[in-house]
Every structure is written in structure tokens, then in C-alpha cells.
C-alpha positions as CSV (number, residue, x, y, z in Angstrom):
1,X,102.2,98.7,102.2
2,X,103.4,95.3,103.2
3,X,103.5,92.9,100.2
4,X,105.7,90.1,98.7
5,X,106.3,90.5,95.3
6,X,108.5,88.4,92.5
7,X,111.9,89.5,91.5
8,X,111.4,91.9,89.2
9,X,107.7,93.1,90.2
10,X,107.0,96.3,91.4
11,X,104.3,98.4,92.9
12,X,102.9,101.5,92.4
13,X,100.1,103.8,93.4
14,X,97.8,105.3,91.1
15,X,94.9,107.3,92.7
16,X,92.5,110.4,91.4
17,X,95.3,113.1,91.4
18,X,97.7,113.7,88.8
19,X,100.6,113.2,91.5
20,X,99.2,109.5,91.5
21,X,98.6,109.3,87.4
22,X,94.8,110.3,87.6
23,X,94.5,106.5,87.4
24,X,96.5,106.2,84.9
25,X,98.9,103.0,86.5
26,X,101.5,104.7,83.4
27,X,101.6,107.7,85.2
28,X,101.1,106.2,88.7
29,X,103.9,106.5,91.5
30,X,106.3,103.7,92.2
31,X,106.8,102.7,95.8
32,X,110.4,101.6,96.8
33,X,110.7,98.2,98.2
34,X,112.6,98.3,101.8
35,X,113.7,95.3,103.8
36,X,110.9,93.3,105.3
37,X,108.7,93.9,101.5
38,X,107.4,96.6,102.9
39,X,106.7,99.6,100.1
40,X,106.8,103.2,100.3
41,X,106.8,106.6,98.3
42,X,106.9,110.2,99.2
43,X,104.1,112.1,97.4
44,X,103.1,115.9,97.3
45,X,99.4,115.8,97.0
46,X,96.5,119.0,97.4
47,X,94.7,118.9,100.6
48,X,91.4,117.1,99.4
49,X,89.8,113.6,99.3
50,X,92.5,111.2,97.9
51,X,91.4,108.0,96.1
52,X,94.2,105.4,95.8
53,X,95.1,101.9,94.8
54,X,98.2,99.9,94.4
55,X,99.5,98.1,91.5
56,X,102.0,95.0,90.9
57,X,103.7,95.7,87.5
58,X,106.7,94.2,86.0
59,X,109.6,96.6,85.7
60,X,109.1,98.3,83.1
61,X,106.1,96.1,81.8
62,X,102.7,95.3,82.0
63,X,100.2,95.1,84.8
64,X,99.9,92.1,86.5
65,X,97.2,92.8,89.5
66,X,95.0,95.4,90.8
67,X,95.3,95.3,94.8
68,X,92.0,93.3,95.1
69,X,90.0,96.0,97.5
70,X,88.0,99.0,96.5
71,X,89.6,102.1,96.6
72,X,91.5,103.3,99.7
73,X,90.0,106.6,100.3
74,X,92.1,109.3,102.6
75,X,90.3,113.0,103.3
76,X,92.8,115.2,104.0
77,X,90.7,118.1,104.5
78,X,89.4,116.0,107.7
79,X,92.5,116.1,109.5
80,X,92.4,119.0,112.2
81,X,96.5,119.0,112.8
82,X,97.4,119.9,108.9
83,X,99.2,122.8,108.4
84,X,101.7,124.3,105.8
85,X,104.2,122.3,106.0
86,X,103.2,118.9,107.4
87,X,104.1,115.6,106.8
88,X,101.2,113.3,106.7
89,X,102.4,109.4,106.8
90,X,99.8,107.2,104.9
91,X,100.3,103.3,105.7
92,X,98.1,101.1,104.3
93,X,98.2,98.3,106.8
94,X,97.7,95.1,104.5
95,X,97.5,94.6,100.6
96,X,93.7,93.1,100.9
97,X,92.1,95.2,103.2
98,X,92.0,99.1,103.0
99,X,92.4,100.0,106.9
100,X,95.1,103.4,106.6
101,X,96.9,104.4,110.0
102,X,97.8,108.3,109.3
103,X,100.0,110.3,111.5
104,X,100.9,113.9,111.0
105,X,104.5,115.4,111.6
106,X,104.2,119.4,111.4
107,X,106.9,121.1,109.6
108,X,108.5,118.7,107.7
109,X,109.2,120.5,104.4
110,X,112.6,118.7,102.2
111,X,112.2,115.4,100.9
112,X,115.4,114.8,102.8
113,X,113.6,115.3,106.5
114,X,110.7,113.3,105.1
115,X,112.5,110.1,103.8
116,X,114.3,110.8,107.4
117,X,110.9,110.6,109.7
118,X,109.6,108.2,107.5
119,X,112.9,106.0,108.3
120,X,112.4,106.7,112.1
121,X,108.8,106.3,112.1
122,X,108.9,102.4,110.0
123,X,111.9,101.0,110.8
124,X,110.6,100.8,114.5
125,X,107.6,98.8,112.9
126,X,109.4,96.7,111.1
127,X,112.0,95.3,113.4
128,X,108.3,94.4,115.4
129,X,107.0,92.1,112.8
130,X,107.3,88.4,113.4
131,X,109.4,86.6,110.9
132,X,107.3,84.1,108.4
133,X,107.1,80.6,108.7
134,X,109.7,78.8,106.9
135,X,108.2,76.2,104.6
136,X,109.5,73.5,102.8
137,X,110.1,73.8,99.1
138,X,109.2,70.9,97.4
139,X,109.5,70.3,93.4
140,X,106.5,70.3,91.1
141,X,104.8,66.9,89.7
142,X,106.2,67.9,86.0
143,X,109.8,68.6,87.7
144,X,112.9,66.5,88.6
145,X,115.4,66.5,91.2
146,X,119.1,65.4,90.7
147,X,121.8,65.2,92.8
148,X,124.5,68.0,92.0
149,X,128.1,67.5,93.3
150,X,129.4,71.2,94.3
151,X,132.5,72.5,92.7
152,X,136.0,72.1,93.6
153,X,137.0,75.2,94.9
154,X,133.8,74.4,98.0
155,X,135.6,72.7,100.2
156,X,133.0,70.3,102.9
157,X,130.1,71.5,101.1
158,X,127.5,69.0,100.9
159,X,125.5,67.9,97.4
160,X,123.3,70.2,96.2
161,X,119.9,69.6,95.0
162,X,118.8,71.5,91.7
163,X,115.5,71.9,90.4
164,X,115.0,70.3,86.3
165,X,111.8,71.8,84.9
């Protein structure tokens, strides 16, 4: 799933099987972040409906939102090209909406060759996506901004502006 977190915020997925915590966000799966804050996870799960949702937790703290959709639903059982074996790539498209593409790779049994495909099949993806707008940061009302001179060992750098709270 694509999604900007804060440093230090994580996601997981928690769904109705006990491979996602039986909704249960404790017991839930966390996704690794990859470049481009796009998250993913490698999950056995039963061939049956699947009810999921991400997460964005703190490392190793509390919950701090529910991904504000209802439940992604996938039905395995609905997908004619499953067999022992497969890999079945889940991407949930966007953080608000629940739209899943799902493409099956027969065969792919180690952890090793899915992490592999998976690299294969979203790194393509990713190199696609445009970059985001840069925006200017400006300070809040209750902040201040000073001048700060760099330090001697910078040589030409220019003043730096720090942020007061």
C-alpha cells in the first residue's frame, strides 16, 4: 500500500485470519516500508474470503489510525488460476480507497522467490510514479526563525535557518 507515514510510524495489516491477528492490530502483520512509502508483507493465508485493514502504529506503541475505508475484502476461492503453490500479489492501490489489483505467479513456494517476484513485479511500478510536489515549508504562527551561522569545518556553506518552537 502506498502511504506516507512519520518517522517512527509503522503499518500493519490485521484482517479475519489468525495470519493477520484475527483483528487483533497486536497480533496483526507489519508491512516493511520500501523506497517510494510504499508498504509490503509476505503472508501465508488459507484459500477463503480474506477481510483486511491497515493500521498506522507507532513502533512499538499505540494505534494511531484505522485506514479510513471499510474493510478490503479479497476471495481467494474466486480466483480460477490458484494452485498449490502460487503466489498471489495483493496491492491495495491507495490508503483511502479499497480498489486491490491481484496477480497470480504459479509455483512460487520460498519466501526467498516471493520477496524476489515481488521485487520484480513493484519496483517496475515504482520507478513509474510521478515524484510529489515540492512545497515550501514555512514555520508555525507560535514558532520562530533565526539565523544560524554553519560551523567551521563547512566551508562556503551558506546560513542556515532553524526552526525555535
Amino acid at each position: 500500500v502506498p502511504h506516507k507515514v512519520a518517522f517512527g510510524e509503522i503499518l500493519k495489516v490485521v484482517g479475519n485470519e489468525p495470519e493477520l491477528g484475527s483483528w487483533d492490530i497486536a497480533g496483526g502483520t507489519e508491512l516493511k516500508w520500501s523506497p517510494g512509502d510504499i508498504w509490503r508483507a509476505t503472508v501465508q493465508l488459507p484459500v477463503k474470503r480474506i477481510d483486511f485493514k491497515c493500521v498506522i502504529k507507532r513502533k512499538g506503541g499505540n494505534l494511531l489510525a484505522w485506514q479510513p475505508t471499510v474493510d478490503c475484502s479479497l476471495d481467494l476461492t474466486s480466483i480460477p488460476e490458484l494452485t498449490p503453490g502460487s503466489l498471489v500479489g495483493v496491492e491495495l492501490l491507495s490508503w483511502t480507497d479499497t480498489k486491490l489489483d491481484v496477480f497470480v505467479t504459479p509455483g512460487a513456494a520460498s519466501s526467498s522467490e516471493v520477496d524476489e517476484i515481488s521485487q520484480e513485479t513493484l519496483l517496475p511500478m515504482i520507478a513509474e510514479l510521478p515524484d510529489p510536489p515540492v512545497e515550501a515549508i514555512e514555520p508555525a504562527e507560535n514558532q520562530k526563525v533565526k539565523e544560524v551561522a554553519p560551523k567551521p569545518a563547512v566551508a562556503k556553506a551558506a546560513p542556515v535557518k532553524e526552526v525555535e518552537k
